[in-house]
C-alpha positions in Angstrom: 107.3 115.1 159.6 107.7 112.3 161.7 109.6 108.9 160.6 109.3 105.8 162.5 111.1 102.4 161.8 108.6 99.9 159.4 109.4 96.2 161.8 112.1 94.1 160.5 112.7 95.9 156.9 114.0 98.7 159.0 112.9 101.3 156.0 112.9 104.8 158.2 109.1 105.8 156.7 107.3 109.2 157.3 104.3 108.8 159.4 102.1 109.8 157.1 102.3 108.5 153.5 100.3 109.1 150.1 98.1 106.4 148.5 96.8 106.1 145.2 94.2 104.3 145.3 91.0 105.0 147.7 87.8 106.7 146.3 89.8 109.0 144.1 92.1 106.8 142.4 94.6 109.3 142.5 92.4 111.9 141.2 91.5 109.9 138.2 87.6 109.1 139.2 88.0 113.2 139.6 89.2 114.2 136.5 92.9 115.1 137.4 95.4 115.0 134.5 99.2 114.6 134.9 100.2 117.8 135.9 97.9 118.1 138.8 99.4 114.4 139.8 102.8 115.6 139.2 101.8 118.6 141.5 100.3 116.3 144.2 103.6 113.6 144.3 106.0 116.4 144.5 104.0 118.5 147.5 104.5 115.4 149.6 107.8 114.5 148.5 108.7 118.1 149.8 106.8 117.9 153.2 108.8 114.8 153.8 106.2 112.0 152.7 108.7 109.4 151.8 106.5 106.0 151.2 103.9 106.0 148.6 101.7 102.8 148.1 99.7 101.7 144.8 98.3 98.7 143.0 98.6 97.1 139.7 94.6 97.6 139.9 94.3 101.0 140.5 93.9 101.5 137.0 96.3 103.7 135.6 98.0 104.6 139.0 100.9 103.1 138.6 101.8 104.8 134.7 101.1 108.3 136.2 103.2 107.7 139.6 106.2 106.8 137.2 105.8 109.7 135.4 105.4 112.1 138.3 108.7 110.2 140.4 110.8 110.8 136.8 113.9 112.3 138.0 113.3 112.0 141.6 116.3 110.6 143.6 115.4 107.2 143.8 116.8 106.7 147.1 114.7 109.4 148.5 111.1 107.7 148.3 110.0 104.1 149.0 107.4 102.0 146.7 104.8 99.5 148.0 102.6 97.9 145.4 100.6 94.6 145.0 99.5 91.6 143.2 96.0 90.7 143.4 96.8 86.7 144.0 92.7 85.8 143.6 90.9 89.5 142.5 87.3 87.0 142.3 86.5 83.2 142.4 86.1 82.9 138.9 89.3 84.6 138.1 91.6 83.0 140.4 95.0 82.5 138.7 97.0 79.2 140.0 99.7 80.0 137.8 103.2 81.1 140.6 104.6 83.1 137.5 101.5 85.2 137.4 103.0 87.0 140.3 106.6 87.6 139.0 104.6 88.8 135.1 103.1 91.3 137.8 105.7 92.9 138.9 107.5 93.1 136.1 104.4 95.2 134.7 105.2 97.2 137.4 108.4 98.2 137.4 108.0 98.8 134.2 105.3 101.1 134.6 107.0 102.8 137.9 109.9 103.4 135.6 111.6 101.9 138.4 114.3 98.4 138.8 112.7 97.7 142.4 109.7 98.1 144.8 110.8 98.3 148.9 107.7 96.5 149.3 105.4 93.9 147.5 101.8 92.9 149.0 99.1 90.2 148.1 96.2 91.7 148.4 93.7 90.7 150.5 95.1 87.8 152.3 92.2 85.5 153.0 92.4 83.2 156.3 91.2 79.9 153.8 94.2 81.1 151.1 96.8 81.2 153.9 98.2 77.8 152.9 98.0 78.1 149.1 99.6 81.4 149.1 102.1 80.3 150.8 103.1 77.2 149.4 102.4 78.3 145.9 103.8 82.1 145.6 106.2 83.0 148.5 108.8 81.1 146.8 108.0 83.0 143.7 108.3 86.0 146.0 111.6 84.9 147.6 112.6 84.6 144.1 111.9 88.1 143.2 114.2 89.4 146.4 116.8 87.5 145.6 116.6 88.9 142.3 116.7 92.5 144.1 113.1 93.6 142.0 111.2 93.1 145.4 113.2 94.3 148.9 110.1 93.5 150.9 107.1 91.2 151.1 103.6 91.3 153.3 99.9 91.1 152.4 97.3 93.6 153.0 93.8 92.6 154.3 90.3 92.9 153.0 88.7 94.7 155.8 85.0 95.2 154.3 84.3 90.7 154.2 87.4 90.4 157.1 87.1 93.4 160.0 88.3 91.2 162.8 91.6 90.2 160.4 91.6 86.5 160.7 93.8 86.5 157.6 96.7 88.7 159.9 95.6 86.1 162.7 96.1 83.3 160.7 99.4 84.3 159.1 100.8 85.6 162.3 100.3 82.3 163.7 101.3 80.1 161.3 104.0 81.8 159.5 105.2 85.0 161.3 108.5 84.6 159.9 107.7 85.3 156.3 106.2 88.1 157.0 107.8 91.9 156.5 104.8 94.4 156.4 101.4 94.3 156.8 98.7 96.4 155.3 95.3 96.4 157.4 92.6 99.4 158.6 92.8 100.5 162.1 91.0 104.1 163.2 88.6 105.1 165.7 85.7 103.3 164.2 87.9 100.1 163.5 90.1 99.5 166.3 90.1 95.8 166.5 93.4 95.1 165.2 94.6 96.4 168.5 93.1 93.1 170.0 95.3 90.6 169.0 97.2 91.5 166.1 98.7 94.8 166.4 100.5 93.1 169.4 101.5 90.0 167.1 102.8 92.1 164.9 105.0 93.9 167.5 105.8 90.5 168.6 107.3 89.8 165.6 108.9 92.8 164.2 106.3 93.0 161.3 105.6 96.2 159.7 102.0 98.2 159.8 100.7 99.9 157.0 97.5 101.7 158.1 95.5 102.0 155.3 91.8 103.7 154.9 91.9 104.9 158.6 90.2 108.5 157.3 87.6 107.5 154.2 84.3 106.8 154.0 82.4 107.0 157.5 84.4 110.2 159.4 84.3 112.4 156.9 81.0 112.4 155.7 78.8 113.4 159.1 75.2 111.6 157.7 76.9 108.5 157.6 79.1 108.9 160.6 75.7 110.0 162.5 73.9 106.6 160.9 76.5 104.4 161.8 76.3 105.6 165.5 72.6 105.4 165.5 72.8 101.5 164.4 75.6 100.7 167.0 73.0 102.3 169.6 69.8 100.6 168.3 72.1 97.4 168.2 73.6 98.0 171.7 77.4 97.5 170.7 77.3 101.4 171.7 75.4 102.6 175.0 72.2 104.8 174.0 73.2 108.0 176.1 77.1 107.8 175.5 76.8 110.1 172.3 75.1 112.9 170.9 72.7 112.0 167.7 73.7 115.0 166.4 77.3 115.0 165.5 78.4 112.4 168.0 82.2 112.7 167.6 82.1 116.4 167.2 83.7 116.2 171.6 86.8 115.5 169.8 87.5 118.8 168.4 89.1 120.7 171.1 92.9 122.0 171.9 95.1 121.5 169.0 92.8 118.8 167.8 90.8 120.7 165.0 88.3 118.4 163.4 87.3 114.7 163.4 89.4 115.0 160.3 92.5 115.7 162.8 91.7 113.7 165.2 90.9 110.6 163.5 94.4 110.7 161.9 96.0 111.2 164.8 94.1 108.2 166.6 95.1 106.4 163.6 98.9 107.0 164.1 99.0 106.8 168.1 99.6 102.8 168.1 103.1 102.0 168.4 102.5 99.1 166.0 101.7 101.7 162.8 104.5 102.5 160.7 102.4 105.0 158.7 98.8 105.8 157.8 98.2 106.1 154.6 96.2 109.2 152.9 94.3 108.2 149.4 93.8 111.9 149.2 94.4 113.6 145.7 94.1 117.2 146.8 97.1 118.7 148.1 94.9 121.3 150.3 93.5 118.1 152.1 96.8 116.8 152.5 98.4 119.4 153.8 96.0 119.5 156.6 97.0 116.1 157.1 100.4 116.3 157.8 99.6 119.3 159.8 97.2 117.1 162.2 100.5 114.3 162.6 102.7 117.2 164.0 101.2 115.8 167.0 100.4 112.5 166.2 98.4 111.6 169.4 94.9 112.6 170.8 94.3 113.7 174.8 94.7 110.6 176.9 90.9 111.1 178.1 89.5 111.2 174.4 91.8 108.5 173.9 90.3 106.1 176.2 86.9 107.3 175.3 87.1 106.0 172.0 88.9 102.8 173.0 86.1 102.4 175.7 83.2 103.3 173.1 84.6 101.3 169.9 87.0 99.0 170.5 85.2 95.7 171.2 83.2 96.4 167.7 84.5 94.1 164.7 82.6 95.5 162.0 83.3 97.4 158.7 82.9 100.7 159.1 
């Protein structure tokens, strides 16, 4: 496994880390009791997966990560969760102590006295101002207080794929910022614009989340979403096959689109660590397997970045 430095918190994180929310929900929306949980945390504990992120709002994922970390070496794994500052416009909570209620849920439900890192999630560009004013003292609090080592926000990629909340934040307030969470991957490079730089810029943190989850793997879609990027011209007509139009990418050590997206995913100098939201151990095996290497062939590289990177949609 490989570990790389996450900005100014200087946490030494492996490259690839597990998440428990995604699709799955950490197997829950599968069927997956405890012990197959259990299983999964402890399999990436041993391959060297040393950050795992959740949510107070991935329904029970919290509850079941605490009881699958009991009796782990607390010093041997690092937590990001979040606080959902404004989960809908009529449930928007004003209240600053709403945040530190939230984590205390949390820790208690991670069986944990801390978190390395604490997000609000889905940082709009238009709630910049009242986030800050409102809650980051609230969050200071919490550090000070040693429940919360870290704070950041994580972006909502599906109503924001350019990330003008990371653009607004970065250029208003880099300073208070130690991580952020966003979705970069072949299909959605556009952080590599302007704020994967920013975020170099100014020591902050990337957690890539998503990179690998609903248009790779699944070839009809992949193959539709092509198709409309042609008929729309943000991709040239003849530049990929209809049929399986990353398929190119398999070759060398590069086994799958699977592989290779993970390893575009990682390439960036600006990611600390992509996150997986798998919940079977198989697939995340492979995953680590593909981030032995964690970095495509130069030409399919710049194929990609030629093919996709000016496109700022959700995908």
């Amino acid at each position: 496994m490989h570990y790389r430095t996450l900005g100014k918190t200087e946490l030494n994180v492996s490259l690839l880390s597990l998440g428990t929310g995604g699709p799955s929900m950490f197997g829950q929306n599968k069927g997956l009791e405890q012990n197959n949980q259990t299983a999964l945390v402890r399999r990436c504990l041993d391959m060297g997966i040393n950050l795992i992120d959740t949510h107070e709002r991935y329904k029970d994922s919290e509850k079941i990560l605490g009881r699958a970390l009991k009796g782990v070496p607390r010093d041997s794994y690092n937590l990001v969760t979040k606080w959902a500052y404004a989960p809908g416009v009529d449930d928007f909570n004003p209240d600053p102590e709403a945040l530190a209620r939230s984590v205390e849920r949390s820790l208690q439900r991670l069986r944990t006295d801390h978190v390395e890192v604490l997000l609000f999630h889905g940082l709009m560009p238009e709630h910049h101002d009242l986030v800050v004013d409102r809650y980051v003292p609230v969050l200071q609090r919490l550090k000070d207080e040693g429940k919360v080592k870290f704070g950041g926000f994580s972006l909502r990629y599906v109503v924001d794929p350019a990330h003008e909340g990371a653009l607004t934040a970065l250029g208003r307030t880099p300073d208070l910022w130690d991580v952020i969470m966003l979705k970069f991957g072949i299909l959605n490079q556009y952080a590599s614009k302007k704020v994967l730089p920013l975020a170099m810029e100014h020591n902050v943190g990337i957690l890539n989340m998503a990179a690998v989850r609903v248009k790779l793997p699944n070839p009809k879609l992949l193959a539709e979403t092509v198709a409309d990027w042609k008929a729309r011209g943000l991709v040239p007509s003849d530049a990929l096959p209809d049929a399986d139009p990353l398929g190119w990418l398999a070759t060398g050590d590069v086994d799958s689109v699977i592989s290779a997206a993970y390893k575009f995913a990682a390439e960036h100098p600006a990611i600390g660590s992509v996150i997986s939201g798998t919940s079977n151990i198989d697939h995340m095996e492979r995953n680590v397997a593909a981030l032995e290497r964690p970095y495509l062939p130069v030409e399919s590289r710049l194929k990609l970045e030629n093919l996709f990177g000016h496109i700022a949609e959700y995908a």
